[in-house]
C-alpha positions in Angstrom: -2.9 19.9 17.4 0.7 18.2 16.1 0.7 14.9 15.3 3.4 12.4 14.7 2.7 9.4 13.4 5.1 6.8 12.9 5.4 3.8 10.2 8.5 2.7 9.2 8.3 0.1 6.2 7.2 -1.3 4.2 5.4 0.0 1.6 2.2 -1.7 1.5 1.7 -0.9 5.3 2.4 2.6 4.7 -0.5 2.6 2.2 -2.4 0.9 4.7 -2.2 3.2 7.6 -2.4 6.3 4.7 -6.1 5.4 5.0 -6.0 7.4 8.3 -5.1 10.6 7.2 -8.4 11.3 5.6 -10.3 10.5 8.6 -8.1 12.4 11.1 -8.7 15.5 8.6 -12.0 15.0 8.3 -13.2 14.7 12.4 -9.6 17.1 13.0 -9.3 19.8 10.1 -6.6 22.0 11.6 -4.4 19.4 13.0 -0.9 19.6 11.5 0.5 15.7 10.7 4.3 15.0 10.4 4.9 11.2 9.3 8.2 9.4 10.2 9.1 6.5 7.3 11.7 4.7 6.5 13.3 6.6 3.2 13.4 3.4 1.5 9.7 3.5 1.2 8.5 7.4 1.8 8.1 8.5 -1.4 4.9 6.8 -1.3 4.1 9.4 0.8 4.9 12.1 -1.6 2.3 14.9 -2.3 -0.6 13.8 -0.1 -2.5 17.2 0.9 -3.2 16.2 4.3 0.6 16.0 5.2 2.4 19.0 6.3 5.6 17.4 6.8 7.5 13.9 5.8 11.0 12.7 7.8 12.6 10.6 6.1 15.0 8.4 8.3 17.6 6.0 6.8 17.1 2.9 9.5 17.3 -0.1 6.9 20.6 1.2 5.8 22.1 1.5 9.3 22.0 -2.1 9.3 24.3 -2.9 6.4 27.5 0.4 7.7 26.6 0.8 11.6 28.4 3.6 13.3 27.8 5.8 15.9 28.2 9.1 13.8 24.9 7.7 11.6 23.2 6.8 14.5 23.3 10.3 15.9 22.3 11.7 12.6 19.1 10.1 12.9 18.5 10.8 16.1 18.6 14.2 15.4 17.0 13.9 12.3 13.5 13.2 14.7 14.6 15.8 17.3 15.0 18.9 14.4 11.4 17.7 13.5 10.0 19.0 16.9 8.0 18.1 19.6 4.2 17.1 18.8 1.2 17.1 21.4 0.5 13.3 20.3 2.8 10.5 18.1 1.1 7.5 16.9 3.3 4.5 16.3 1.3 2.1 13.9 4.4 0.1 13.5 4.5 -1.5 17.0 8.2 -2.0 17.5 11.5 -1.2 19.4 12.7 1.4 16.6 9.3 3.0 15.8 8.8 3.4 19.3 11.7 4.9 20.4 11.3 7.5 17.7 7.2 7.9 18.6 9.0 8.2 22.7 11.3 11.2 21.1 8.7 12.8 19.3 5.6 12.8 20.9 3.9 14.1 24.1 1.6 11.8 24.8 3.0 8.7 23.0 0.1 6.1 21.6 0.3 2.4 19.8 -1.0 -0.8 19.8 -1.5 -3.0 23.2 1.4 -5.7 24.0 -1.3 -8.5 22.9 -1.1 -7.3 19.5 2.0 -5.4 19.2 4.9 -7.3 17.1 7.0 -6.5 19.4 5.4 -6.2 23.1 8.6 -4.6 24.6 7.6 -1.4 22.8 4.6 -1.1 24.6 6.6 0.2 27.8 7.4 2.8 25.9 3.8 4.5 24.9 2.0 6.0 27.9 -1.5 4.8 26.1 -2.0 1.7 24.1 -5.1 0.0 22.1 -6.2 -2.9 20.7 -8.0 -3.3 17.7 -9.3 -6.7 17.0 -6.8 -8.6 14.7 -9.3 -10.1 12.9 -10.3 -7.2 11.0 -8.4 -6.4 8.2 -4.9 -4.5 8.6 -6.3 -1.2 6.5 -8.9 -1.4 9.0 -6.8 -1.9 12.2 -4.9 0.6 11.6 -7.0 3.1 11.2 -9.0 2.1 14.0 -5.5 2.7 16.7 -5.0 6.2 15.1 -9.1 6.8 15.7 -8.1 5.9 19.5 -5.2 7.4 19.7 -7.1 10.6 19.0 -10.9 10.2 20.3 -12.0 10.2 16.9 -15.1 8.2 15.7 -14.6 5.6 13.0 -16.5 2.7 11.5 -14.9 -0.1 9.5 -17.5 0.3 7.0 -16.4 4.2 6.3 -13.0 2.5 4.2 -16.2 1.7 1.7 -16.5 5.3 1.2 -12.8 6.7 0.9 -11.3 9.3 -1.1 -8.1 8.3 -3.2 -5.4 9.1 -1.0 -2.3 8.6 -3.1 -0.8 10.9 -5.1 1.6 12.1 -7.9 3.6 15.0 -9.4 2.6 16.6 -12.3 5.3 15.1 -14.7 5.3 11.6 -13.1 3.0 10.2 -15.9 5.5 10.9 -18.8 7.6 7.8 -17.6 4.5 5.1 -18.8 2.1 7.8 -20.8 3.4 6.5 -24.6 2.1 2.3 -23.8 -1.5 3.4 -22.3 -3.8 3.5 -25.6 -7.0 6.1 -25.6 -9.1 3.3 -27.1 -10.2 0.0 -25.5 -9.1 -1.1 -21.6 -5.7 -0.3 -20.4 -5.1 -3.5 -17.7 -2.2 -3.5 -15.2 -0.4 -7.1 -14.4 1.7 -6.9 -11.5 3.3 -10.5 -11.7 5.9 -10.5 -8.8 5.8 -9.8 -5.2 8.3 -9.2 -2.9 8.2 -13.3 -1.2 8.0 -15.9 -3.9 5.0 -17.9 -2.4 3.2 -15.2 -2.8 3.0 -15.2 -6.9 1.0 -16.7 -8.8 2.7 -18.8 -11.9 3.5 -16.7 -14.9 2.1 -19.3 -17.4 -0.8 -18.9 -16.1 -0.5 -15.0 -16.0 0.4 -14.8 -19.8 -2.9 -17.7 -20.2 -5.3 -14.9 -18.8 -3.4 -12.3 -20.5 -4.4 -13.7 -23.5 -8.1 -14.3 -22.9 -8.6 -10.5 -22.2 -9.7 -8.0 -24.7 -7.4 -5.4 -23.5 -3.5 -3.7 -23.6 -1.7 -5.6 -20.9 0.9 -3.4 -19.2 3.3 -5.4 -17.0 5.1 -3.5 -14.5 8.3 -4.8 -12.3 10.8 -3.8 -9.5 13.5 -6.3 -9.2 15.7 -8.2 -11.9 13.5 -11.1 -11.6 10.7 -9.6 -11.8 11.5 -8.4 -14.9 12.2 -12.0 -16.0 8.8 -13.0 -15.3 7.6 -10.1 -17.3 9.5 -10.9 -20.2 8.0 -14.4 -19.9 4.7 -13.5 -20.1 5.5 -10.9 -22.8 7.2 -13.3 -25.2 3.6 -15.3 -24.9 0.8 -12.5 -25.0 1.2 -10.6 -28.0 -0.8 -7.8 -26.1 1.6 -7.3 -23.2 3.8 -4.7 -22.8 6.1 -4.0 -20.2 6.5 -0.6 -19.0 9.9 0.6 -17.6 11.4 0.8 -14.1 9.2 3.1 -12.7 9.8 4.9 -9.1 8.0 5.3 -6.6 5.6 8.6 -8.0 5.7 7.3 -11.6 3.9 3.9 -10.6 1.3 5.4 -8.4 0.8 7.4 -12.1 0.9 4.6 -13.9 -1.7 2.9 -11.8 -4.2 5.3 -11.1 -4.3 5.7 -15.4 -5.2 1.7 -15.4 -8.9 0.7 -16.0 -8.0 -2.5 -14.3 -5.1 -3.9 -11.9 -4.3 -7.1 -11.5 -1.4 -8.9 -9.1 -1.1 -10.6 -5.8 -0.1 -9.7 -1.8 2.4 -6.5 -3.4 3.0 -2.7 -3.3 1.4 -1.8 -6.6 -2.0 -3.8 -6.3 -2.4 -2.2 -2.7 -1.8 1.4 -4.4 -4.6 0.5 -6.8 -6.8 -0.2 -3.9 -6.0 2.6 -2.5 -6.9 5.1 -5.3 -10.1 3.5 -5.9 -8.8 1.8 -9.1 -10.3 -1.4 -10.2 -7.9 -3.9 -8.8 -8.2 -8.2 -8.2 -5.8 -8.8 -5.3 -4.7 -12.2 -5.0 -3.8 -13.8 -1.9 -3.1 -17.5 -0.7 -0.8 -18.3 1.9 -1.0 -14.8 3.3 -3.5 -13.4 4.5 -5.9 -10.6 3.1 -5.0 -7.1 4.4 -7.0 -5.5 1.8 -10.7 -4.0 2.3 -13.1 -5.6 -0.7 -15.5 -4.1 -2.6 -17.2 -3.2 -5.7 -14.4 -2.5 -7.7 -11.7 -4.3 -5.1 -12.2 -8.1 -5.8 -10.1 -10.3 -3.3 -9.4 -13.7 -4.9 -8.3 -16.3 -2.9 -7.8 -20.6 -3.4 -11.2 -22.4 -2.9 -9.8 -24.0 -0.1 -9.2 -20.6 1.5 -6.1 -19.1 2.8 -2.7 -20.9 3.7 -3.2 -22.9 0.8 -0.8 -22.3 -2.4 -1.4 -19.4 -5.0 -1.5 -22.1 -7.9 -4.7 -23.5 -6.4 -6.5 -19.9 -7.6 -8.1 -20.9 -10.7 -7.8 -18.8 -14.1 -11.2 -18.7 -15.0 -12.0 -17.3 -11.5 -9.6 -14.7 -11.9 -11.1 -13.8 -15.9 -14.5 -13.9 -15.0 -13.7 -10.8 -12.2 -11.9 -8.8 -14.6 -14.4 -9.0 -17.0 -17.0 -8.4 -14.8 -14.7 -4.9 -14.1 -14.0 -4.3 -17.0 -17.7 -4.5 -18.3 -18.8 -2.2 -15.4 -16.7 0.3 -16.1 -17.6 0.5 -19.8 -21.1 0.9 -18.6 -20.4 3.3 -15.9 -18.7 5.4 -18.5 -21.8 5.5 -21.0 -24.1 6.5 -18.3 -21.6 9.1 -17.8 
C-alpha cells in the first residue's frame, strides 16, 4: 500500500503526528509512506527509517512573492510524487487538502466538527473524529489509525520507540559543551509566542540550583538575548550555537534532561524518549506525560500565566529525573 500523508507546519505538529509512523509500520510493514511538509519545517523529518520519501513544498514562501509560475511549480511538485492508494491530511485545511485531493486515492482527514478549517472536509471522501480532548500526539495518531483500519490505543504512546532522528555528523555542531562527567541539562528558554515563556530570571534562578552543565539552546535573535541573560547569571550555563534542524535533534537526544515550555525542541525531547519537563500555561498540553515526560503547569491550571509555575516545582521534577537516571545507569 502507498500512503500520503500530509502535514504542513509547524514543527511541533509534525513531531506530533511522526508518532504515527511507528504504528502504521508496525500493524502495516510493507506499506510505502511519502509525507508532504512545508520545507520550512521538513527537515525534522530527515532520516526516519519508516519514510521512503519526503516532498518538500515551499507554501509559506508563496505568501510573501505570489505568482502564478511558483504556484505551478508546486503543483507539480505533488503531481511528480505519484498517485497513492490512500493520503491522510492530519493538517485539516484548504491547502493540505487540496494537496491530500491531488495525491491520494481515497482521500482521509479529520470530520468538519474538528477540522480547523471545515471547508476542507468537502474535499476527503472519508473523514473521522477523534475526541479533542485527548491530547494532540494522541489525536493524531488516532485519524491515521482510521484512516487505515489500524488498531491503536492511546496508552500504546507510553510504549514508543524514539522516532527522530539524525545524520551521522550532526552531533559535531554541540559535541565540544556536553561534559562525559556529571548531568548534561538542556534549557530551551524561548518559544515561538511570548506568553508562552516562562521569565528568564527565574530560568537562570533554577539554573543555578542544579548540579549540572546547563546548555542553552536558541532560534531567533531574541532568543538568543534571553540566553545571554540567563548566561551572564549561571556560571554553569552555556549556550550552544545556532543549530539546524538535524544538529538540535543531536543535541537533544545527547541531553540527560530537557527543560522548556510549549516549543519545537522540548517536543523533540519527548519524542526521543529523553527526559524532558514541558511547561505549559495559557496553552494547552499537547504532550503525552510520563515517567520521564513531566508536564508542569500553574496550580491554577491552564489559561492561567506561565509566571504562576513555581520554581521549586519545576527543581524538584528535574531532580527527581535527574536522580533516576543516575540510578537507572548503576543498575545498568
Amino acid at each position: 500500500m502507498r500512503i500520503a500523508i500530509v502535514r504542513l507546519t509547524s514543527l511541533g505538529d509534525i513531531i506530533f503526528c511522526m508518532a504515527a509512523l511507528q504504528f502504521i509500520k508496525r500493524h502495516l510493514p510493507e506499506s510505502s509512506i511519502t509525507w508532504f511538509a512545508d520545507a520550512k519545517f521538513a527537515d525534522i523529518l530527515d532520516h526516519n527509517p519508516d519514510l521512503d520519501a519526503v516532498v518538500k513544498v515551499k507554501l509559506k514562501g508563496l505568501k510573501k512573492n505570489l505568482s502564478l509560475e511558483k504556484v505551478r511549480g508546486e503543483y507539480r511538485r505533488v503531481v511528480e510524487a505519484g498517485k497513492f492508494d490512500v493520503a491522510i491530511d492530519l493538517h485539516g485545511m484548504l491547502k493540505s487538502a487540496v494537496i491530500a485531493r491531488k495525491a491520494g486515492e481515497v482521500r482521509c482527514g479529520f470530520h468538519r466538527t474538528v477540522a480547523k478549517e471545515p471547508l476542507a472536509t468537502f474535499l476527503y471522501d472519508r473523514t473521522f473524529a477523534p475526541p479533542m480532548s485527548i491530547t494532540p500526539v494522541a489525536r493524531y495518531t488516532t485519524l491515521a489509525a482510521q484512516s487505515l483500519g489500524i488498531p491503536f490505543a492511546e496508552e500504546e504512546l507510553l510504549k514508543k520507540s524514539p522516532y527522530l532522528f539524525h545524520g551521522a555528523g550532526d552531533a559535531e555542531a554541540s559535541a565540544g559543551f556536553f561534559q562525559g562527567e556529571g548531568k548534561n541539562v538542556l534549557l530551551v528558554p524561548g518559544t515561538s509566542l511570548g506568553l508562552k515563556n516562562y521569565p528568564a530570571d527565574r530560568f537562570a534562578s533554577i539554573c543555578n540550583r542544579l548540579q549540572a552543565n546547563i546548555l542553552i539552546c536558541h532560534g531567533g535573535d531574541q532568543e538568543l538575548e534571553t540566553a545571554r541573560y540567563i548566561e551572564k547569571r549561571c556560571p554553569s550555563a552555556r549556550i550552544l550555537p545556532r543549530l539546524n534542524l538535524n544538529q538540535l535533534k543531536a543535541a537533544v537526544s545527547r541531553a540527560d534532561l530537557v527543560i522548556g515550555g510549549d516549543t519545537g525542541p522540548t517536543h523533540i525531547a519527548w519524542a526521543n524518549n529523553v527526559p524532558v519537563i514541558a511547561l505549559f500555561g495559557p496553552t494547552p498540553v499537547c504532550t503525552y506525560p510520563s515517567e520521564i515526560s513531566r508536564i508542569v503547569v500553574p496550580p491554577r491550571g491552564i489559561g492561567r500565566p506561565m509566571q504562576e509555575i513555581e520554581e521549586e516545582t519545576i527543581v524538584r521534577h528535574a531532580e527527581e529525573l535527574l536522580q533516576q537516571q543516575t540510578r537507572t545507569q548503576r543498575e545498568g
